[in-house]
N, C-alpha and C positions, 0 to 999 in steps of 0.2 A: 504494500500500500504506500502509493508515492504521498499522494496529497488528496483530504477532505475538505471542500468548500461546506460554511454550512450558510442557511438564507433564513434569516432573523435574527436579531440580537435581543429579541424582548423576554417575554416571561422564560422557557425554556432556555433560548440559545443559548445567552454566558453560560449556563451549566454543562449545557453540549458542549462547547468550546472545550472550556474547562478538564473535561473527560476525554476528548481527543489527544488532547495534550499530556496527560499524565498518564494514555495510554501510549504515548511515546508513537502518535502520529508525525511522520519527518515536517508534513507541509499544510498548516492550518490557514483558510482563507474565509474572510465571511463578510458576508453584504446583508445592509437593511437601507431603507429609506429616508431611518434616521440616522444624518453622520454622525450625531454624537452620541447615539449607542455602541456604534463601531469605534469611537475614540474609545469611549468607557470600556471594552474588551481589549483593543489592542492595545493601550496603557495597562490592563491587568496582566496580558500574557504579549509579551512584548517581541515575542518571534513569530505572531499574529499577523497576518495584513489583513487589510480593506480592500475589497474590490465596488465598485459601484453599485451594479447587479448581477443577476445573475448569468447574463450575459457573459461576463467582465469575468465571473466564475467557470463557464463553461469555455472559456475561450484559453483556459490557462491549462496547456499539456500535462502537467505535473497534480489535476484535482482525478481522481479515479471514480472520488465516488461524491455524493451530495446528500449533506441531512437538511430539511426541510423542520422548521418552526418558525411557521408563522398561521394566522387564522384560518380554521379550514376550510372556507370558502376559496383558497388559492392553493389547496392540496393538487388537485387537478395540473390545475396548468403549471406550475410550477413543476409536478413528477413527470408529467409530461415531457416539457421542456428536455430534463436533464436524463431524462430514458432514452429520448430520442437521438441525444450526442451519445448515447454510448458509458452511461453515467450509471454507477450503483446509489439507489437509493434507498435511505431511512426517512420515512415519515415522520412525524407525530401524528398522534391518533387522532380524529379519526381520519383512514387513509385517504376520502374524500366523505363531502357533503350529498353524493346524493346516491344511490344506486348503482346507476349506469355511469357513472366514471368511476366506480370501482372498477366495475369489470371490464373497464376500458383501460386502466390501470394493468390488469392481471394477463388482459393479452396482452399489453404492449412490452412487459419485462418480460415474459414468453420468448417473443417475437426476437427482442433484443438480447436475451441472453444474460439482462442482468440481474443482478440480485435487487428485489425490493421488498424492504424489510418496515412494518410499522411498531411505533413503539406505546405497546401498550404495557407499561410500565410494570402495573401488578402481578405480571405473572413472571416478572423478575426480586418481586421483592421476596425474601429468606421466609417469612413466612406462611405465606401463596405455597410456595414452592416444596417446604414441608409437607401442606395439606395436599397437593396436590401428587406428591410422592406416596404418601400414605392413605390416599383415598383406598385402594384397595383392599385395606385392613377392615373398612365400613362391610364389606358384605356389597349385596345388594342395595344400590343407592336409591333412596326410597324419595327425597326433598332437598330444597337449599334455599337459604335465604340471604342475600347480601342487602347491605345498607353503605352506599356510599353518601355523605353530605356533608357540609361545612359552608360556612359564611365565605358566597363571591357576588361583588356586585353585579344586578344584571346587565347582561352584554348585550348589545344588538347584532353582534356577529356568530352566535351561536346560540344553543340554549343548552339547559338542566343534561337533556338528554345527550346530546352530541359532545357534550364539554364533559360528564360522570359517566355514563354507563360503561363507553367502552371496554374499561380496565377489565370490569366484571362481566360483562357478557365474552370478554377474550378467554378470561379464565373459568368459566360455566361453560364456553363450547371445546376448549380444551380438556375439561373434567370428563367431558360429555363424548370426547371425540367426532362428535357435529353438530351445528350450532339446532335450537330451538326448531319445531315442524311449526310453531302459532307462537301468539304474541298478545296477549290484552293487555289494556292500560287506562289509566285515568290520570290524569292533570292538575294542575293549579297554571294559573297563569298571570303575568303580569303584561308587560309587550309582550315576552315570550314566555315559553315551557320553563317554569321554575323549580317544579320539584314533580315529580309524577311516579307514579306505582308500575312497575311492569310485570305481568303473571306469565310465565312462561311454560310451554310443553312440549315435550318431544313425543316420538310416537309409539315408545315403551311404557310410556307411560309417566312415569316421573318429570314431575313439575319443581317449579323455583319460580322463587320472586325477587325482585329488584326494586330498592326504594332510594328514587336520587333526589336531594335535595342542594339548591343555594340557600335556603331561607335558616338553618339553625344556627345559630352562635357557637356551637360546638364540633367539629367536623369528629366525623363517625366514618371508620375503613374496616367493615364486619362480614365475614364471613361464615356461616354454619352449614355445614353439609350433615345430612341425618341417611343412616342407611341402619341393615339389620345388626349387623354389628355397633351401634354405639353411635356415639357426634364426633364431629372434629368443628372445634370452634377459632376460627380467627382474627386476631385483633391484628391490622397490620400496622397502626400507629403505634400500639404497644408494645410491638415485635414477639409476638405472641401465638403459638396454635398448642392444641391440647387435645387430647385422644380420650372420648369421655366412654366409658362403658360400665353396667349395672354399678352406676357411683361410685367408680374408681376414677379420679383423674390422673391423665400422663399426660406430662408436658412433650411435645416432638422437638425434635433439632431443629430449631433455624440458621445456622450457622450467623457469617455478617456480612458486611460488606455494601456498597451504595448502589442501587437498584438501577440506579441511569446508567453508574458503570458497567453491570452486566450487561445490562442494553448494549452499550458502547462494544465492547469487546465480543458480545455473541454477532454483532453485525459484521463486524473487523474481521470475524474467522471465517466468516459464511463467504465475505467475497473472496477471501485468502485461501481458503481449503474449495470453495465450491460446491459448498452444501449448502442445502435448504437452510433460510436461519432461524429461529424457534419463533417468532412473532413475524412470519411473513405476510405475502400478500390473499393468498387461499384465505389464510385467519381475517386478514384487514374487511376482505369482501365479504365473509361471513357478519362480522360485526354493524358492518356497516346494513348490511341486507335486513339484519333484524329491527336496527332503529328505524330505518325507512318502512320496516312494517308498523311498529311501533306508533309512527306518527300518522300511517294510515287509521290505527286501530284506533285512535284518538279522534278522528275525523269521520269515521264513520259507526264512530261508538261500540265495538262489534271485536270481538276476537279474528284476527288476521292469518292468514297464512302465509309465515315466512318465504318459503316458495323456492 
């Protein structure tokens, strides 16, 4: 890996940067709109440039691959763009805003040969990763409940849904090994989708629920999966999972380590080895496919199918 351009310097990027870097990337480049975001990074990490845009990124022989953080109303053209030169790309979630540029997405890294990988974070965090190791200790998976929510003002560029569920529906169609067959939900709203319920099923039977919220003062990262065997419960702000059976609790390993970094380095191996990378684009378009059922369900008040 010669060189990673990344495209934003706002909420995410410095952190992306940041992790390129100490993952011992030779050649760190990144563009935003705002030049003095791009001061405030390259003053942090001073072997950094600036490129204008992404143009300016894709024009420089030595960028191999391109992570993408910025709103994801420009997930699309932006992966677009840097598929099309021949470019590996990392998302952030979600991998687009609507359906059919997912899967416009999925053929075009096909087509191109390159790796496109999204980062849905939670299914890198220690203890996700536990639970998701030891889920077959449950038995028969019978339910699961997640709760993502915390105080964000609302955006007009996104909502409740697009901006929280992804993590959890990544990790419930990975538990699951394919994402939801339906979808119901209900809402609250303000301009947009603020916090909403989502009930989900597959076609074994086995259902789960999803509760995203911007409105609590408290943010909540909760996971319970229920099967014959016992619960496994997950806190992942608390760094937490626990294997519950006839009232014995065991705590499981989460080992440590920062969640972006894993990100960072499972993307860095997949284009270096050329392997699938564990939060690809198969995953992104699943995720993606369930919220736009989701919002369907929401609109026509009715249980959906994912499809």
């Amino acid at each position: 890996m010669r060189g990673v351009g990344v495209v934003g310097c706002g909420g995410f990027g410095p952190h992306l940067v940041r992790n390129l870097v100490e993952a011992g990337v030779p050649h760190v480049a990144i563009c935003d709109p705002h030049p003095d975001r791009v001061a405030r990074v390259v003053t942090r990490h001073p072997g950094v440039s600036g490129r204008p845009d992404l143009a300016a990124l894709l024009a420089d022989p030595d960028i191999d691959a391109v992570v993408i953080a910025t709103p994801p109303s420009t997930h699309f053209a932006l992966a677009t763009a840097a598929l099309e030169a021949g470019r590996h790309v990392l998302v952030e979630k979600p991998m687009a805003d609507r359906r059919a540029h997912a899967e416009a997405l999925v053929r075009l890294a096909r087509a191109t040969g390159c790796v496109l990988a999204v980062d849905h974070t939670a299914l890198f965090e220690a203890p996700t990763r536990a639970a998701l190791d030891h889920a077959h200790t449950l038995g028969a998976l019978s339910s699961a409940r997640a709760v993502r929510a915390g105080p964000v003002p609302v955006r007009s560029d996104t909502d409740a849904l697009w901006d929280l569920a992804p993590h959890d529906l990544a990790v419930l169609t990975v538990l699951r090994g394919a994402p939801p067959a339906w979808v119901a939900a209900e809402a609250h709203r303000d301009a947009v989708v603020v916090e909403a319920d989502l009930q989900l099923g597959w076609d074994d039977g086995v259902e789960a629920t999803l509760h995203v919220s911007w409105r609590p003062p408290e943010r909540r990262r909760t996971t319970v999966l229920h099967g014959a065997n016992g619960s496994i419960e997950v806190d992942a702000l608390g760094g937490t999972a626990r294997h519950t059976r006839d009232g014995a609790v065991r705590a499981l390993p989460t080992g440590a380590g920062e969640p972006l970094r894993a990100v960072i380095d499972d993307f860095l191996a997949a284009v270096r080895d050329g392997r699938p990378p564990r939060s690809g684009a198969a995953l992104g378009l699943d995720v993606v496919a369930v919220i736009d059922a989701a919002h369907r369900a929401l609109e026509q008040r009715a249980r959906v199918e994912v499809g």
